[in-house]
C-alpha positions, 0 to 999 in steps of 0.5 A, a space after each residue: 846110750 850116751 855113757 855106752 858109747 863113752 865107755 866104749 870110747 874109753 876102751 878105743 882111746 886107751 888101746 890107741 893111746 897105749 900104742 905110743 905113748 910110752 908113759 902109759 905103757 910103762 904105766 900099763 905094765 906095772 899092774 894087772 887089774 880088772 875094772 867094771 864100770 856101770 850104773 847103779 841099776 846095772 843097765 849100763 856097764 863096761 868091764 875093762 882088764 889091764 894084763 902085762 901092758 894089754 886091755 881088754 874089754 866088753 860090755 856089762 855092768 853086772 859081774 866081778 873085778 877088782 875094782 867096781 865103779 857104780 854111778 848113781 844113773 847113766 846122765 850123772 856118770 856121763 856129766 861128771 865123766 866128760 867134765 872139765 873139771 880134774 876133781 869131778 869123780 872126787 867131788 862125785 863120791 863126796 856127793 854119793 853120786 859114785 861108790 867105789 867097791 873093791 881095791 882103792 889101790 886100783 882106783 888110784 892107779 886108774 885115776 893116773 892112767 886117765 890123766 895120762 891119756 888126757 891131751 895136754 892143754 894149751 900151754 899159757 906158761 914156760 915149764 917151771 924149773 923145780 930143785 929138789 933139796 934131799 936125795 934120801 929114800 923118798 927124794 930120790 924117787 921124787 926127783 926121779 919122777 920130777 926128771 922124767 917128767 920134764 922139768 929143768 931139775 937143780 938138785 942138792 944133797 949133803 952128801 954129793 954122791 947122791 945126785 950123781 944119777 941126776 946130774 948124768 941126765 942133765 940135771 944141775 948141782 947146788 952146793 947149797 939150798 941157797 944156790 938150789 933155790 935160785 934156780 928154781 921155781 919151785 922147791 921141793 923139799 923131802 928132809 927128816 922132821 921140824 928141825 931140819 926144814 926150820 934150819 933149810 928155809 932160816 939158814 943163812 945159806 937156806 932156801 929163803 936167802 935164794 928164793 925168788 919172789 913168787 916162788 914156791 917151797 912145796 914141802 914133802 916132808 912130814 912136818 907137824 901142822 904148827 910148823 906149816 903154819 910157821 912156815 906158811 909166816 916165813 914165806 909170806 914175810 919173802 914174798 913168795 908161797 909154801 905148800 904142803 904137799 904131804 905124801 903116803 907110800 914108801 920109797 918103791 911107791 916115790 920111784 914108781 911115780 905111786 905116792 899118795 899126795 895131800 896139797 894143801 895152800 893158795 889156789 893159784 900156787 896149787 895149780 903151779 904144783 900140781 904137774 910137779 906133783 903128778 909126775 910122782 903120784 898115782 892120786 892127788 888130793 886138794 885139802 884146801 887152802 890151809 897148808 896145815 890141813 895136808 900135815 893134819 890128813 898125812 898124821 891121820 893116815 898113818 895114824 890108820 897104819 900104825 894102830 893097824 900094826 899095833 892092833 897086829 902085833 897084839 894078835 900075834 902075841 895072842 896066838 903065840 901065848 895060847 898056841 894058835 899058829 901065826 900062818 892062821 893070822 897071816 891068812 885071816 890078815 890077807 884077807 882082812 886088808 886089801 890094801 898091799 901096803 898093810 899086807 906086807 906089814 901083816 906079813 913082816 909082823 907075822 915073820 918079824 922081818 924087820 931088817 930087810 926091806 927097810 922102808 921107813 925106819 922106827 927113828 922115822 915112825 917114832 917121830 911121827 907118831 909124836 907128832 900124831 899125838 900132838 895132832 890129836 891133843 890139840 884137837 880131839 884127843 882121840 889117839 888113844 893108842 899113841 902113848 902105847 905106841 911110843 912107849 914101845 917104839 921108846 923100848 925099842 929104839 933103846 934096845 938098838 932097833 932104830 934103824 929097822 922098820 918101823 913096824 919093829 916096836 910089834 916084835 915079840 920079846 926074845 
């Protein structure tokens, strides 16, 4: 009885909230999705509907959605649902307490539209001023995202022009990450590789030269495991804290405010990142206290993606050699995978559209996969389609395809 008249709260409290909360309304009008949630028994359920920025709703734990969410029995959902605690359905699911059937995309999304309702708790502190030092594909969607969030927003990029549409909305411009990190509390860096965020903290410009004690360098970039752990010495050294805050998606992903982010650092420097965080990010995941462990969880990931597209590009080439139609890949692909991101790798393999809608260039991927490989040498050498892959990626960037996706390495010889 208690978990039906939650889940029936829910569904009032979200059609409440939805009426003039603009954040949740834009939020509500970026997908359409069913949702059921109930009890392993079905004795107790509730389907939720988003379409075009509206909710519907009715009672049931038995039928279809997108999106199943079964408990273990009615108390464990109530307890876990009602707690405190921001990471009770994570530590749920780890306990086996809650299985997730369906779309994860929409689990993520979900999970972003109840923060959004929750109220804000007593604010103990001043809003922290955040820079964001790299206004490339994914920095502008996280400085974006930081801006609209609130935040007092310092800004600095190598080529100035970039800033523009934030300094229009108030933001400050630096002419060096020395300067950015004066103003700020905490830094948020999203640049290329190792070299680039050595030269930012060590420069004699750089943000170490202006970072106040106490401050925090939350790192974005996909950097390997070892220079976290460099970086986590720098830091420390200055007096003040580095996070990994590793991200998954692509740059329409950083500007809808949809990333994936892996936090990883000293509790008490988590929780100072997390608003920040959340601002761009459907999910976020505490790794633990290691920084390194955010870099291990984003290689491992895109390692999943990257063997994905690999695997893709086999397939095809399969199909194109023995005559079997790359429409019937395409659909057997579809089907396959649920998560839209590998769908629409599955379909520019498929097409080999590698020059529209560039994401994430193969200078980028190849990097990565380099540092997935020392990742895996260093532990459990298991990556066994890594050196394949950079090879391919090699002949390709040798070719003139370095600045097509990522994905161009699967393209079927001319």
């Amino acid at each position: 009885m208690k978990l039906s008249l939650l889940l029936w709260g829910l569904a009032v409290k979200l059609r409440k909230t939805s009426r003039n909360n603009a954040k949740l309304q834009s939020l509500l009008n970026t997908r359409t999705a069913s949702i059921r949630i109930g009890t392993e028994d079905q004795t107790v359920g509730r389907l939720f509907v988003f379409s075009k920025g509206h909710i519907f709703t009715q009672s049931g734990a038995k039928g279809g959605a997108d999106l199943k969410m079964v408990w273990k029995d009615p108390d464990t959902a109530y307890k876990a649902m009602t707690s405190s605690d921001p990471e009770s359905a994570s530590h749920a699911l780890e306990r086996g307490d809650l299985r997730l059937e369906g779309d994860l995309t929409v689990a993520q999304w979900f999970g972003h539209v109840i923060r959004t309702i929750k109220p804000a708790g007593p604010q103990t502190a001043p809003i922290e001023a955040v820079a964001v030092i790299g206004l490339g594909k994914m920095g502008s969607g996280l400085a974006h995202n930081i801006q609209r969030g609130g935040f007092p927003l310092t800004v600095f990029n190598r080529t100035a022009a970039k800033a523009k549409p934030f300094l229009d909305k108030g933001a400050i411009l630096a002419s060096s990450p020395k300067e950015a990190a004066s103003h700020a509390d905490i830094i948020v860096s999203s640049l290329m590789d190792d070299a680039s965020i050595r030269n930012l903290v060590t420069a004699p410009d750089g943000v170490l030269a202006g970072l106040k004690p106490g401050s925090i360098h939350l790192c974005a970039t996909t950097i390997s495991p070892d220079m976290a752990r460099e970086m986590v010495r720098l830091h420390d050294d200055h007096g003040c804290h580095f996070v990994s805050g590793a991200v998954v998606g692509r740059p329409d992903a950083a500007m809808a405010g949809e990333l994936i982010t892996f936090l990883a650092g000293e509790k008490e420097s988590i929780a100072r990142c997390m608003p920040v965080c959340e601002t761009y990010s459907s999910s976020v995941m505490v790794m633990g206290k290691e920084p390194s462990l955010a870099n291990y969880a984003k290689l491992s990931v895109n390692y999943v993606a990257v063997s994905c597209m690999a695997l893709m590009g086999q397939i095809y080439s399969y199909g194109d050699a023995v005559g079997i139609t790359r429409e019937f890949y395409g659909r057997l692909f579809e089907a396959s995978f649920s998560n839209p991101i590998l769908k629409m790798y599955a379909a520019k393999i498929r097409d080999q559209e590698f020059e529209t809608g560039v994401g994430f260039e193969l200078s980028g991927g190849l990097k990565d996969v380099k540092l997935m490989l020392a990742a895996s040498d260093e532990t459990s050498q298991s990556f066994d389609y890594a050196p394949m892959i950079i090879e391919k990626m090699e002949q390709a960037a040798a070719a003139g395809f370095e600045h097509s996706d990522w994905s161009v390495f699967t393209r079927t010889p001319d």
